[in-house]
CHARMM internal coordinates of N, CA and C (Angstrom, degrees):
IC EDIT
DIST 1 N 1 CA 1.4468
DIST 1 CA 1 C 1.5330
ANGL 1 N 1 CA 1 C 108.91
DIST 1 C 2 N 1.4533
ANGL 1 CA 1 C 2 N 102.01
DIHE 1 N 1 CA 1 C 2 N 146.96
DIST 2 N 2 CA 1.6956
ANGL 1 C 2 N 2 CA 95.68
DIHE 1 CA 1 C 2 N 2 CA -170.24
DIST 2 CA 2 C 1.7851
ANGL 2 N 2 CA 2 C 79.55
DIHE 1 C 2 N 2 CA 2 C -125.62
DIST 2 C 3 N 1.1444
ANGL 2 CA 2 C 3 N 102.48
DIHE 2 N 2 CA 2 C 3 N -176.95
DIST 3 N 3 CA 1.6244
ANGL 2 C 3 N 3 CA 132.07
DIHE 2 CA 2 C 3 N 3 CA 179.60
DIST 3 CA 3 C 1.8260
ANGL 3 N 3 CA 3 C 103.22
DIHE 2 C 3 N 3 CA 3 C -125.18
DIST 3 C 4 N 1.6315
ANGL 3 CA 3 C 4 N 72.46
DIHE 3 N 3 CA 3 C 4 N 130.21
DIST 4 N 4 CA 2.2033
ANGL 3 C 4 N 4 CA 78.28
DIHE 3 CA 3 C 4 N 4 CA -169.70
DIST 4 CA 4 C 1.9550
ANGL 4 N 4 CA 4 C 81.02
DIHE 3 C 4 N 4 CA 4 C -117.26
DIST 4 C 5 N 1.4873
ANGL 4 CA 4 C 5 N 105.49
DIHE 4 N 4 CA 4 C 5 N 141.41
DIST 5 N 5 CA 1.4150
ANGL 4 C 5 N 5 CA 90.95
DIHE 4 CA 4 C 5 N 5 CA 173.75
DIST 5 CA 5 C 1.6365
ANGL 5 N 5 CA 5 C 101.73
DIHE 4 C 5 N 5 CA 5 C -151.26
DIST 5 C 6 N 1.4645
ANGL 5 CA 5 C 6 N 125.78
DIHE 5 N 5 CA 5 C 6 N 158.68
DIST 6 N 6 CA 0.8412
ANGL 5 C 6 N 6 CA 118.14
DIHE 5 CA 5 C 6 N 6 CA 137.66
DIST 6 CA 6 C 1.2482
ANGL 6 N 6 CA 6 C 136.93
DIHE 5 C 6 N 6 CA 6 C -174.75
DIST 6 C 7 N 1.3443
ANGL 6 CA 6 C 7 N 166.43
DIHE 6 N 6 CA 6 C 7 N -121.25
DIST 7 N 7 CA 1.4541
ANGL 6 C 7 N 7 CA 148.03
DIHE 6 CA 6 C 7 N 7 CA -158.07
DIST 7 CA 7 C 1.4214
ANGL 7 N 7 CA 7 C 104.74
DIHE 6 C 7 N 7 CA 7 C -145.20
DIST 7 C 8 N 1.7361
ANGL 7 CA 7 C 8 N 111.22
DIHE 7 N 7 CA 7 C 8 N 127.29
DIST 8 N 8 CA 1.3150
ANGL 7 C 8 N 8 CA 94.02
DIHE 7 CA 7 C 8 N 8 CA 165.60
DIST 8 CA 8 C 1.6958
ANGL 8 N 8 CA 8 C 112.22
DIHE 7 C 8 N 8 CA 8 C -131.15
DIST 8 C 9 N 1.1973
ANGL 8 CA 8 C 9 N 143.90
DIHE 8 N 8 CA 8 C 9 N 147.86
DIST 9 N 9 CA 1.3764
ANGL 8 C 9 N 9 CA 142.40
DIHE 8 CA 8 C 9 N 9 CA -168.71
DIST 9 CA 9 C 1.5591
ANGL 9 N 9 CA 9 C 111.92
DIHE 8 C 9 N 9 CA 9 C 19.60
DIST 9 C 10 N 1.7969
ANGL 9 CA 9 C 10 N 120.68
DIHE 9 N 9 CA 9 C 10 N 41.56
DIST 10 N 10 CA 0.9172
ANGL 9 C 10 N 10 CA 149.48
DIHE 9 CA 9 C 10 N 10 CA -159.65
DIST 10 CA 10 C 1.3285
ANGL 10 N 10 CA 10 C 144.65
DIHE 9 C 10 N 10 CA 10 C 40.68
DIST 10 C 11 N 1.5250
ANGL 10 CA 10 C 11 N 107.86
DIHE 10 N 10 CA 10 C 11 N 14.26
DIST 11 N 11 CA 1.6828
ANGL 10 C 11 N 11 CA 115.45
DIHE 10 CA 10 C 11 N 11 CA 135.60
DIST 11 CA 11 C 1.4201
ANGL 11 N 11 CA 11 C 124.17
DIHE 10 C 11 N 11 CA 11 C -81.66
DIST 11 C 12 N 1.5623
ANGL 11 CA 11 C 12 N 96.17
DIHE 11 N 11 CA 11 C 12 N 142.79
DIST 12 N 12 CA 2.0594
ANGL 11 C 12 N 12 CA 132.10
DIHE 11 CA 11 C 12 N 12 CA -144.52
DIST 12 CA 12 C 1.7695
ANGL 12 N 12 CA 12 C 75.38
DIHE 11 C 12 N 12 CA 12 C -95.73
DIST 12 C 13 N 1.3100
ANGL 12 CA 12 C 13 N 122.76
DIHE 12 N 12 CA 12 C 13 N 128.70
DIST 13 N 13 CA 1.4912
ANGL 12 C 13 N 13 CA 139.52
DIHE 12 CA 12 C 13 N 13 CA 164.01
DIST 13 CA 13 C 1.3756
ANGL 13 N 13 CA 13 C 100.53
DIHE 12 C 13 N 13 CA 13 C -119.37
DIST 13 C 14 N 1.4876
ANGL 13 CA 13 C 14 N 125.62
DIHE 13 N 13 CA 13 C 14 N 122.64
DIST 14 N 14 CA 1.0128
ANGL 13 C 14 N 14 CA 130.85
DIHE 13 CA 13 C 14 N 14 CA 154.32
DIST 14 CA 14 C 1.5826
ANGL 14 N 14 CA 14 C 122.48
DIHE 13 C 14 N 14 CA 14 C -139.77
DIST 14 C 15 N 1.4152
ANGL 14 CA 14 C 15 N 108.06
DIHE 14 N 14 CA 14 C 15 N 155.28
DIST 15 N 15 CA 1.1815
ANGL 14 C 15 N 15 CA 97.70
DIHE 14 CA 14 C 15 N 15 CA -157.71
DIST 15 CA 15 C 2.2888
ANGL 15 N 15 CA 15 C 111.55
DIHE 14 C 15 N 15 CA 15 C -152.76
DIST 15 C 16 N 1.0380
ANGL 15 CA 15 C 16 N 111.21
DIHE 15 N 15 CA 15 C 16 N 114.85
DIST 16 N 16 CA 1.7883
ANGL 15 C 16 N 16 CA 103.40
DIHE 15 CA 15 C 16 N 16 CA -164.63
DIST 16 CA 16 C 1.7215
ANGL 16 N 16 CA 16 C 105.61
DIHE 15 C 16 N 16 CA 16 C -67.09
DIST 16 C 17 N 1.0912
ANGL 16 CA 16 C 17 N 127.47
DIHE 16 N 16 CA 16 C 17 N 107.98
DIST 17 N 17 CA 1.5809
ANGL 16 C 17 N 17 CA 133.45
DIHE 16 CA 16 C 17 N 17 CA 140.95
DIST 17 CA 17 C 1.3224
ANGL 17 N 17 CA 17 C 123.03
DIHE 16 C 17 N 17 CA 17 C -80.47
DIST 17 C 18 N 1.4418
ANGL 17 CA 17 C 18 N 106.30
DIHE 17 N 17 CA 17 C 18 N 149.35
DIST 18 N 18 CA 1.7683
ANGL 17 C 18 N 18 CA 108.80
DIHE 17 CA 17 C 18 N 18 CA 162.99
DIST 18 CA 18 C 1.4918
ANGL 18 N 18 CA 18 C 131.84
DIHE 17 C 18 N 18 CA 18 C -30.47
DIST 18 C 19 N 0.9710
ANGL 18 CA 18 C 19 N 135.50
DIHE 18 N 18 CA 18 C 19 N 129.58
DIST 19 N 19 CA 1.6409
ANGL 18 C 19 N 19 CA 104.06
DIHE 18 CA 18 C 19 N 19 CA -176.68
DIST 19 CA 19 C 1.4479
ANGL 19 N 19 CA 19 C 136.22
DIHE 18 C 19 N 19 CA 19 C -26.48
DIST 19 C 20 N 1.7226
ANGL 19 CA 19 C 20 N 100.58
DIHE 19 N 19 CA 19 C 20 N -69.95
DIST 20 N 20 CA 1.3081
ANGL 19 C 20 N 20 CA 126.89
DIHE 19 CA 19 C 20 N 20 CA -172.49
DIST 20 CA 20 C 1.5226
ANGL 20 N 20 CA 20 C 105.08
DIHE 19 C 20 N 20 CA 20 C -53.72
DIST 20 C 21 N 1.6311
ANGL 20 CA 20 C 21 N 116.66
DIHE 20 N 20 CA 20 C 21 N -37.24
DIST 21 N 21 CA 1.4865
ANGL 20 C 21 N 21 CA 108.86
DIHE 20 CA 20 C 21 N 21 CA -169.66
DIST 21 CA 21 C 1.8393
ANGL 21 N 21 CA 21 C 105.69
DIHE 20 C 21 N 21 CA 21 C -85.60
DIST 21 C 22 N 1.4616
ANGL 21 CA 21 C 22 N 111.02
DIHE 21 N 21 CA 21 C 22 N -29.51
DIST 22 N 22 CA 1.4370
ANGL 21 C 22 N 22 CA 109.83
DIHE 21 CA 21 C 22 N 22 CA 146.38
DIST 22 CA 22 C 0.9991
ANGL 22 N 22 CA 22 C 134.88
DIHE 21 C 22 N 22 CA 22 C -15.74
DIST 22 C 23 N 1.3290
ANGL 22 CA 22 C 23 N 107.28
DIHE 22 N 22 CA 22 C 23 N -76.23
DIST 23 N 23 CA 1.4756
ANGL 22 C 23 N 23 CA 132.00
DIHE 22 CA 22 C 23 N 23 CA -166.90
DIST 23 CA 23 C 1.5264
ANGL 23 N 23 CA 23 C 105.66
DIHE 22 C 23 N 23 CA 23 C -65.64
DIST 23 C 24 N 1.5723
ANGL 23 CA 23 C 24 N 113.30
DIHE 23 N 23 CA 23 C 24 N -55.96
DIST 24 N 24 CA 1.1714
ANGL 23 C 24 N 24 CA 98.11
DIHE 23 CA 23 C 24 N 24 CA 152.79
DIST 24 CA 24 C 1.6203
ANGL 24 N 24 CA 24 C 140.71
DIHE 23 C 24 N 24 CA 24 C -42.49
DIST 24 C 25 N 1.1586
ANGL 24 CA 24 C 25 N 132.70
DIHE 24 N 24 CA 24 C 25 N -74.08
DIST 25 N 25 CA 0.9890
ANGL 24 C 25 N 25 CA 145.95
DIHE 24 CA 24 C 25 N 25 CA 164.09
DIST 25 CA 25 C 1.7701
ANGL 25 N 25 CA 25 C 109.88
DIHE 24 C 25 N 25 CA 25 C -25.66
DIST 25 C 26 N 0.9700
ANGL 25 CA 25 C 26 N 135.47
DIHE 25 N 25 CA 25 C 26 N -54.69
DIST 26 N 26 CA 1.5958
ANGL 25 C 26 N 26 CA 136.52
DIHE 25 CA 25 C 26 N 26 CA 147.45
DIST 26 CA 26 C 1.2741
ANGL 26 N 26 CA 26 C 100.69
DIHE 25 C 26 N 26 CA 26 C -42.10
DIST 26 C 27 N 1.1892
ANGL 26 CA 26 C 27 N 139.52
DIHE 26 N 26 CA 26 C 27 N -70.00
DIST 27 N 27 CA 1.3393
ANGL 26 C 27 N 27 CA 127.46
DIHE 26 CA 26 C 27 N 27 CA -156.51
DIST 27 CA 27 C 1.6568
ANGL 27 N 27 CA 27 C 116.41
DIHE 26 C 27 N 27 CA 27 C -73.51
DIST 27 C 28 N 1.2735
ANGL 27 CA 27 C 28 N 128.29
DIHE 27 N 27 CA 27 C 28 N -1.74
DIST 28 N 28 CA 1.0793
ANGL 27 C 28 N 28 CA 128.70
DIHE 27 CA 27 C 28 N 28 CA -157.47
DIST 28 CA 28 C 1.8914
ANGL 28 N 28 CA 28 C 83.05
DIHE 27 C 28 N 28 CA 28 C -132.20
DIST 28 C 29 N 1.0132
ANGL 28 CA 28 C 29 N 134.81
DIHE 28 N 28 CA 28 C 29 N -23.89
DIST 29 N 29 CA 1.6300
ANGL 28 C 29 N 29 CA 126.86
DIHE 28 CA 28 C 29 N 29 CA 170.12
DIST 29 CA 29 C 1.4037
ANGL 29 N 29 CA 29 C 91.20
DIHE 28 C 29 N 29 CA 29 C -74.13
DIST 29 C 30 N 1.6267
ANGL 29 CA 29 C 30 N 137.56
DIHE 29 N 29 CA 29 C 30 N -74.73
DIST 30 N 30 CA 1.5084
ANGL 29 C 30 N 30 CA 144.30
DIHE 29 CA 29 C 30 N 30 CA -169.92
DIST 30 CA 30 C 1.6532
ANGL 30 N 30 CA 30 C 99.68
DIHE 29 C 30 N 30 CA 30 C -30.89
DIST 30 C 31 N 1.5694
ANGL 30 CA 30 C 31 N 129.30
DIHE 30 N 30 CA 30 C 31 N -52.37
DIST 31 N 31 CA 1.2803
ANGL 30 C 31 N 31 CA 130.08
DIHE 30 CA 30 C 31 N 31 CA 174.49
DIST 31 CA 31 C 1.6189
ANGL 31 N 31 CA 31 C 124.36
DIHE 30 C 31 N 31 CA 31 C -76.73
DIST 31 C 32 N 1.2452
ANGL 31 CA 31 C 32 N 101.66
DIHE 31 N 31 CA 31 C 32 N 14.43
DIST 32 N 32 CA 1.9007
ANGL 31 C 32 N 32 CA 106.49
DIHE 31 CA 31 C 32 N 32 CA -177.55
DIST 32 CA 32 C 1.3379
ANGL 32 N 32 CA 32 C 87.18
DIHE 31 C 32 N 32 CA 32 C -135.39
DIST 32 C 33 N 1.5282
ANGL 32 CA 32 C 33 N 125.55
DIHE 32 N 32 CA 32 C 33 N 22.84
DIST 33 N 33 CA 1.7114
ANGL 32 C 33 N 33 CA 114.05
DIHE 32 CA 32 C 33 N 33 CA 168.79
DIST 33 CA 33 C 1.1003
ANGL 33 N 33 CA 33 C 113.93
DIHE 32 C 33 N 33 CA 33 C 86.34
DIST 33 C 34 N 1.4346
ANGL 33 CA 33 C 34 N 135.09
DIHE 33 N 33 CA 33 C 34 N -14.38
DIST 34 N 34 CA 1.6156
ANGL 33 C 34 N 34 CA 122.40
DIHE 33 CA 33 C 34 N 34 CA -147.66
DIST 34 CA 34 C 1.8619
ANGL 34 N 34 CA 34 C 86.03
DIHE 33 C 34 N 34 CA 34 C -97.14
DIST 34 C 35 N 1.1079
ANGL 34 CA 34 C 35 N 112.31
DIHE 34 N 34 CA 34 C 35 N 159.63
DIST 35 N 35 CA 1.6089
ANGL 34 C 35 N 35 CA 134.27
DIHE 34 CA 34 C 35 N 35 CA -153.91
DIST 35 CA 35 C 1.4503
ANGL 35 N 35 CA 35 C 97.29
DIHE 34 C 35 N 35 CA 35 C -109.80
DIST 35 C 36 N 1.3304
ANGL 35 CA 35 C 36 N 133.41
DIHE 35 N 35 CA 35 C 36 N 83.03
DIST 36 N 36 CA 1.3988
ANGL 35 C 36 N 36 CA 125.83
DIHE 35 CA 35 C 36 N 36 CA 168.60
DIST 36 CA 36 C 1.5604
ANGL 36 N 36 CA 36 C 134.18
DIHE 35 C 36 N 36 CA 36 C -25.66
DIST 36 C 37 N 1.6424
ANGL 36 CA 36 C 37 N 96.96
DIHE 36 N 36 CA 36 C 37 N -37.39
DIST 37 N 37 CA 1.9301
ANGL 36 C 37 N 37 CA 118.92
DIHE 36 CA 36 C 37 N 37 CA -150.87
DIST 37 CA 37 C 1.3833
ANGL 37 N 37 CA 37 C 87.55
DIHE 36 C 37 N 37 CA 37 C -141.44
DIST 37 C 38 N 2.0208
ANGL 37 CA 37 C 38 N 139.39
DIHE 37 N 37 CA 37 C 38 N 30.12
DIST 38 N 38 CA 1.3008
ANGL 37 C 38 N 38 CA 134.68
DIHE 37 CA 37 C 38 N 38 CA 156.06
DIST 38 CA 38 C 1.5671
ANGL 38 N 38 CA 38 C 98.95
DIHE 37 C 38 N 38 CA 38 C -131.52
DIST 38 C 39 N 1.2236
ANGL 38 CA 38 C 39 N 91.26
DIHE 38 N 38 CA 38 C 39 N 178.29
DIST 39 N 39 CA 1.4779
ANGL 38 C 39 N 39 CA 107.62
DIHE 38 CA 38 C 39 N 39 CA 175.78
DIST 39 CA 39 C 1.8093
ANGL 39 N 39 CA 39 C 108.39
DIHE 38 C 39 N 39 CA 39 C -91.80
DIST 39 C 40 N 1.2217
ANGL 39 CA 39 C 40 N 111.30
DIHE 39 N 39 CA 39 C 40 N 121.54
DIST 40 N 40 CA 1.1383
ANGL 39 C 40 N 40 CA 120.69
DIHE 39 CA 39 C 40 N 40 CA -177.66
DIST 40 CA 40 C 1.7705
ANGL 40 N 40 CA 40 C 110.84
DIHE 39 C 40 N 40 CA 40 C -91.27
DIST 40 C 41 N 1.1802
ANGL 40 CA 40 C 41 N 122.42
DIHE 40 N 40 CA 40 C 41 N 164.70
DIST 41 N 41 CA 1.6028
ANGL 40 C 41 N 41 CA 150.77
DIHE 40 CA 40 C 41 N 41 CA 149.50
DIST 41 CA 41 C 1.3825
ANGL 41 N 41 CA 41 C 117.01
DIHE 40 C 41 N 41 CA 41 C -80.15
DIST 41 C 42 N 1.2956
ANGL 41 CA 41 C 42 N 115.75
DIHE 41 N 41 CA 41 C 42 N 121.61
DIST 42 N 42 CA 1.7283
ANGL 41 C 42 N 42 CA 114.47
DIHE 41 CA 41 C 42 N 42 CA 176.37
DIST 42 CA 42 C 1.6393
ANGL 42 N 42 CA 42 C 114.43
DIHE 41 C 42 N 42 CA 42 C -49.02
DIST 42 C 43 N 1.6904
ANGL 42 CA 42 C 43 N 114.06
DIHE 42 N 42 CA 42 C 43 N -19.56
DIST 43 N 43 CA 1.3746
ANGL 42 C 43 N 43 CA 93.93
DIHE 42 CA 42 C 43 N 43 CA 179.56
DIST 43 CA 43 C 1.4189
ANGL 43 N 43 CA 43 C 134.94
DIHE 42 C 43 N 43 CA 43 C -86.71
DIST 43 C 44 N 1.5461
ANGL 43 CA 43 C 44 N 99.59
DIHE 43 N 43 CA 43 C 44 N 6.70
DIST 44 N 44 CA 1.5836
ANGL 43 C 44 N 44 CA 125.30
DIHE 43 CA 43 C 44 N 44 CA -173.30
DIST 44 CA 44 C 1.7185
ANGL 44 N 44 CA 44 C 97.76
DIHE 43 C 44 N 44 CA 44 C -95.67
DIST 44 C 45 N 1.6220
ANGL 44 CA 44 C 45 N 118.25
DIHE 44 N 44 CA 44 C 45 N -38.39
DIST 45 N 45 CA 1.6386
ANGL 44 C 45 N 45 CA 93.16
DIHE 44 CA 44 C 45 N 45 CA 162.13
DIST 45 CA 45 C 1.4565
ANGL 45 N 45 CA 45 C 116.66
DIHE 44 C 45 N 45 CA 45 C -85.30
DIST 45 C 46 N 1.5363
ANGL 45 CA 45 C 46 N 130.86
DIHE 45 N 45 CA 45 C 46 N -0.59
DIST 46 N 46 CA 1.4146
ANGL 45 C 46 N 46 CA 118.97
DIHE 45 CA 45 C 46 N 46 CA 165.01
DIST 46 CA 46 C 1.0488
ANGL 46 N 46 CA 46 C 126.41
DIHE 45 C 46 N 46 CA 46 C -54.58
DIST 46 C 47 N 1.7626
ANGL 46 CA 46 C 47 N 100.41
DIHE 46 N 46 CA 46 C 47 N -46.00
DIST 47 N 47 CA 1.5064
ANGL 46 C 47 N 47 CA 106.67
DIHE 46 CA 46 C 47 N 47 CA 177.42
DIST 47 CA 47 C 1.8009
ANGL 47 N 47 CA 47 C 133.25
DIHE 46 C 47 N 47 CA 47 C -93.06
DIST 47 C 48 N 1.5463
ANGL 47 CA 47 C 48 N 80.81
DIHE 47 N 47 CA 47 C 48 N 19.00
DIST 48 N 48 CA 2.0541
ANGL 47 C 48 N 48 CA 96.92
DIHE 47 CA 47 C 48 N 48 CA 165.38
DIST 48 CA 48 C 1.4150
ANGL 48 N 48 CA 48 C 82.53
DIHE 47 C 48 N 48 CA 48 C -100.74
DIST 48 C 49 N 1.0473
ANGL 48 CA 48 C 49 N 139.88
DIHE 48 N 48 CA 48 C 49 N -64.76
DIST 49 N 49 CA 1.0842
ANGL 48 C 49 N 49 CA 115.63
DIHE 48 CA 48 C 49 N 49 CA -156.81
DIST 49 CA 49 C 1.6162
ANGL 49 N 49 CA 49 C 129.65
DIHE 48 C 49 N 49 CA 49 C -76.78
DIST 49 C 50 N 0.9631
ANGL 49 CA 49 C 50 N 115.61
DIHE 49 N 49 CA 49 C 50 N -15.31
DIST 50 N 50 CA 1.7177
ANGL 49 C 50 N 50 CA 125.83
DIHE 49 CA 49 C 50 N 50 CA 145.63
DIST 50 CA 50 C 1.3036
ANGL 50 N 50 CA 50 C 132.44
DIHE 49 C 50 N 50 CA 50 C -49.27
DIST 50 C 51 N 1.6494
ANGL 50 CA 50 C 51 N 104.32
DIHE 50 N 50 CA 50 C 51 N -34.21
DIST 51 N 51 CA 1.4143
ANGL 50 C 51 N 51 CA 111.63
DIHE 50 CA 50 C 51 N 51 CA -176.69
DIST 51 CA 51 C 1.1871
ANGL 51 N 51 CA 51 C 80.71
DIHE 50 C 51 N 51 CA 51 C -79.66
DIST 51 C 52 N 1.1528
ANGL 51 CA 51 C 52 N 140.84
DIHE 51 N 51 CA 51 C 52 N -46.25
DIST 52 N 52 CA 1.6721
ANGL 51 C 52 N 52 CA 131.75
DIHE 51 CA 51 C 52 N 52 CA -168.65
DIST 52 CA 52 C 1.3102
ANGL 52 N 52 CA 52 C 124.58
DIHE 51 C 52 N 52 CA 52 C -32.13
DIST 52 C 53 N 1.6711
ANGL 52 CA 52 C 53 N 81.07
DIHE 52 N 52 CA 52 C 53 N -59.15
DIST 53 N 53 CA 1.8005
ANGL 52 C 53 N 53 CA 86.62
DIHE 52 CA 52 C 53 N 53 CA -162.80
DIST 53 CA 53 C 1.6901
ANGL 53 N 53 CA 53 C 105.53
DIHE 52 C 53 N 53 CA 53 C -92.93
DIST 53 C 54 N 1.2285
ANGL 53 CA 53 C 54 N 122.86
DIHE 53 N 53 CA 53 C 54 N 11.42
DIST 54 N 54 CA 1.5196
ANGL 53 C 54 N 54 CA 139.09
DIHE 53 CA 53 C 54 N 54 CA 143.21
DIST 54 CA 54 C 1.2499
ANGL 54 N 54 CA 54 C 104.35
DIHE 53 C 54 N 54 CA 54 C -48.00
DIST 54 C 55 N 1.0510
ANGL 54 CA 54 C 55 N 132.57
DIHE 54 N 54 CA 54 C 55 N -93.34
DIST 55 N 55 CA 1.8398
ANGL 54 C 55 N 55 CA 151.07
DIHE 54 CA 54 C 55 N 55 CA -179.92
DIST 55 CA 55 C 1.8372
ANGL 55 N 55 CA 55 C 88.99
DIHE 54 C 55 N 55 CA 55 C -29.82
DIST 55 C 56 N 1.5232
ANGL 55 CA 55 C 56 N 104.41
DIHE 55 N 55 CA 55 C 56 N -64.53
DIST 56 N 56 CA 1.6145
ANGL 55 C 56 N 56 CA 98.92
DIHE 55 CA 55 C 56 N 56 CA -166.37
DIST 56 CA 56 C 1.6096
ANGL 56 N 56 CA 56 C 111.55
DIHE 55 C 56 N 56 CA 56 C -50.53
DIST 56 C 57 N 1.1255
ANGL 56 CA 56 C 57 N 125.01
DIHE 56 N 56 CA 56 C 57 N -73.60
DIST 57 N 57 CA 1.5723
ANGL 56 C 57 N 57 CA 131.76
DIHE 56 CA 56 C 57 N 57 CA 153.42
DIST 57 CA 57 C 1.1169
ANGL 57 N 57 CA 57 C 107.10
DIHE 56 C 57 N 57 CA 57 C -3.28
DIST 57 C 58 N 1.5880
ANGL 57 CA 57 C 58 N 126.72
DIHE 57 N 57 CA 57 C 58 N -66.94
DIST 58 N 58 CA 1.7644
ANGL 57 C 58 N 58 CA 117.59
DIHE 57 CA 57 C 58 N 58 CA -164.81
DIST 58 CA 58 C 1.4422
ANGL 58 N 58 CA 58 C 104.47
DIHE 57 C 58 N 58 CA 58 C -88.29
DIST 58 C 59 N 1.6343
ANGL 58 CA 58 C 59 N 137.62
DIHE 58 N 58 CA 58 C 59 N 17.21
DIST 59 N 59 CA 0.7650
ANGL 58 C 59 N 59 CA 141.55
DIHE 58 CA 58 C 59 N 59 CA 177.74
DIST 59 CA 59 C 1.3953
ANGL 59 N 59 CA 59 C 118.00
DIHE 58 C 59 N 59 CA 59 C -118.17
DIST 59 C 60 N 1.3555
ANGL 59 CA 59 C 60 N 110.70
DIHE 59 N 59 CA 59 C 60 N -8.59
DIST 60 N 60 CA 1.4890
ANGL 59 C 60 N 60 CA 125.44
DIHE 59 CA 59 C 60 N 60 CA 150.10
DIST 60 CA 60 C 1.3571
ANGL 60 N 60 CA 60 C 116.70
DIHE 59 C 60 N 60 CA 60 C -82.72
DIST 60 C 61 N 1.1449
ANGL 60 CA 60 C 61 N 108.49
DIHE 60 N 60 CA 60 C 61 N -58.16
DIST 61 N 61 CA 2.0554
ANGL 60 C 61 N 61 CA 120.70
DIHE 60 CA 60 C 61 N 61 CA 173.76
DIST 61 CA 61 C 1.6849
ANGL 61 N 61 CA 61 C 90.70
DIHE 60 C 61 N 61 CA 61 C -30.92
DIST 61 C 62 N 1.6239
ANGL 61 CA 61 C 62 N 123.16
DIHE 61 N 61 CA 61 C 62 N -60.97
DIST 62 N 62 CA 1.3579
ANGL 61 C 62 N 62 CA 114.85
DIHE 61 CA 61 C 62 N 62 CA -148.30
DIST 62 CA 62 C 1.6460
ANGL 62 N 62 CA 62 C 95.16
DIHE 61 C 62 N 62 CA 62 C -86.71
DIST 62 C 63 N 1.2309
ANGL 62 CA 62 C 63 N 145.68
DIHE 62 N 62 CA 62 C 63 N -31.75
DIST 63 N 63 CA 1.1593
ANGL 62 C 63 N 63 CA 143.43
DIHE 62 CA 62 C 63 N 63 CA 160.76
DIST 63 CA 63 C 1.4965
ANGL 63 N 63 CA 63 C 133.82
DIHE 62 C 63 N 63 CA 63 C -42.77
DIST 63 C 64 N 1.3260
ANGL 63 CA 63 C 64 N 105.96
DIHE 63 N 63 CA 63 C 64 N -37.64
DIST 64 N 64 CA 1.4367
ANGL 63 C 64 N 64 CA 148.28
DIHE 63 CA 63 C 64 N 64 CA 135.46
DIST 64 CA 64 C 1.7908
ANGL 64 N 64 CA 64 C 108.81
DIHE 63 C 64 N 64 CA 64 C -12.00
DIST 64 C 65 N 1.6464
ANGL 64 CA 64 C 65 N 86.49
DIHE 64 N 64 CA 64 C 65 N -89.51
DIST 65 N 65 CA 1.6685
ANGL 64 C 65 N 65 CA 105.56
DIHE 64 CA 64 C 65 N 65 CA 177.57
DIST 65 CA 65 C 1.3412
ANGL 65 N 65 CA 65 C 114.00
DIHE 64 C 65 N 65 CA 65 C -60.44
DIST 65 C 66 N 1.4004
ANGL 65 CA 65 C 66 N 141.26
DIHE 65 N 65 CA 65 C 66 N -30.76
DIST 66 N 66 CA 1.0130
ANGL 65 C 66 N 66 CA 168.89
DIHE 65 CA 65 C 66 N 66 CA 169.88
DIST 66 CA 66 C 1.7813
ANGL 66 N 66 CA 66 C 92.77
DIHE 65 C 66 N 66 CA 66 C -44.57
DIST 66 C 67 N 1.3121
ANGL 66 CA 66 C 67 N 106.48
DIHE 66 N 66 CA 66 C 67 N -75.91
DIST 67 N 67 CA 1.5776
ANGL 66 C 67 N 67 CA 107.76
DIHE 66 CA 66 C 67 N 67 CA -173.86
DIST 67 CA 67 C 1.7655
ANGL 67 N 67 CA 67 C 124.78
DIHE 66 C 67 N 67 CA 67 C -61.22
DIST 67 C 68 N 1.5016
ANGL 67 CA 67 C 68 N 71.50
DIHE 67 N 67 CA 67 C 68 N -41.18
DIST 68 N 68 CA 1.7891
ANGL 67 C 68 N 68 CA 81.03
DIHE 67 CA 67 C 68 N 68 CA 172.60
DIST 68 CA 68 C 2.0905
ANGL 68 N 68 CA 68 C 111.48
DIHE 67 C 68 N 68 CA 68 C -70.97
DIST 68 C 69 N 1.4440
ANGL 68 CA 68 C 69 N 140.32
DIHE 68 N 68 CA 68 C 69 N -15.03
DIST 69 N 69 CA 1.0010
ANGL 68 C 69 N 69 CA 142.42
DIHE 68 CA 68 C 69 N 69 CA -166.91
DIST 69 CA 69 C 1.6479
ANGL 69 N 69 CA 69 C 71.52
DIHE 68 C 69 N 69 CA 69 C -86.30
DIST 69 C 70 N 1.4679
ANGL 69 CA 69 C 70 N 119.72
DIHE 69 N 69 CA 69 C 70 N -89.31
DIST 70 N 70 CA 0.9674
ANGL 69 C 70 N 70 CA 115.61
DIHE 69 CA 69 C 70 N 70 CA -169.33
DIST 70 CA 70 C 1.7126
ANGL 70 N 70 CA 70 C 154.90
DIHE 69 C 70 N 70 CA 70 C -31.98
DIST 70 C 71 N 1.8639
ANGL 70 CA 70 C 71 N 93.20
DIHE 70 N 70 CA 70 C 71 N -20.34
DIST 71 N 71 CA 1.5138
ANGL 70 C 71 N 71 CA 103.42
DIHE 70 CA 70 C 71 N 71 CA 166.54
DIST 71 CA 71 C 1.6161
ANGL 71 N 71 CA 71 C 111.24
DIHE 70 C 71 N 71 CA 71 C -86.89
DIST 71 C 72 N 1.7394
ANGL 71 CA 71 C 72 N 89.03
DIHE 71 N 71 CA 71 C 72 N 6.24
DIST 72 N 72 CA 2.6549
ANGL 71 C 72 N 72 CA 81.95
DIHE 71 CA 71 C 72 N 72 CA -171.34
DIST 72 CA 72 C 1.9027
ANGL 72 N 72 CA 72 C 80.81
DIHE 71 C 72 N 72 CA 72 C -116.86
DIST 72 C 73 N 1.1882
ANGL 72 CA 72 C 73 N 110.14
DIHE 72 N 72 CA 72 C 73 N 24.33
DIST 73 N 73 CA 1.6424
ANGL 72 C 73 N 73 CA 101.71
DIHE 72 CA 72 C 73 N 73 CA 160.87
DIST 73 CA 73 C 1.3919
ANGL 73 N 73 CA 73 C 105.37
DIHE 72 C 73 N 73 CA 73 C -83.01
END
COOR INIT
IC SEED 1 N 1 CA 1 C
IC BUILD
């Protein structure tokens, strides 16, 4: 278990995940801007979490197409 943490309008959030989903989860806030080790603005986790559910959305769309290729086999 790792500890994912980080700051918002200067309350400390921390919180233990699995590693791997950790690691993720750090690595995918560090690439949406959000500041691990600063004090963040709520609109910097709005927009991790938007980009999120962007990716999630086109990852249904293609799962989607996925089923449908597969039921005209």
């Amino acid at each position: 278990m790792k500890d994912v943490g980080l700051t918002v309008c200067g309350k400390r959030y921390e919180i233990k995940l699995e590693d791997a989903f950790a690691d993720f989860v750090n690595r995918d806030l560090k690439e949406a801007g959000v500041e691990l080790n600063k004090d963040n603005t709520p609109d910097k986790l709005l927009k991790a979490y938007l980009r999120l559910a962007k990716q999630a959305t086109s990852y249904e769309d293609e799962i989607e197409l996925l089923i449908e290729t597969l039921d005209n086999l």
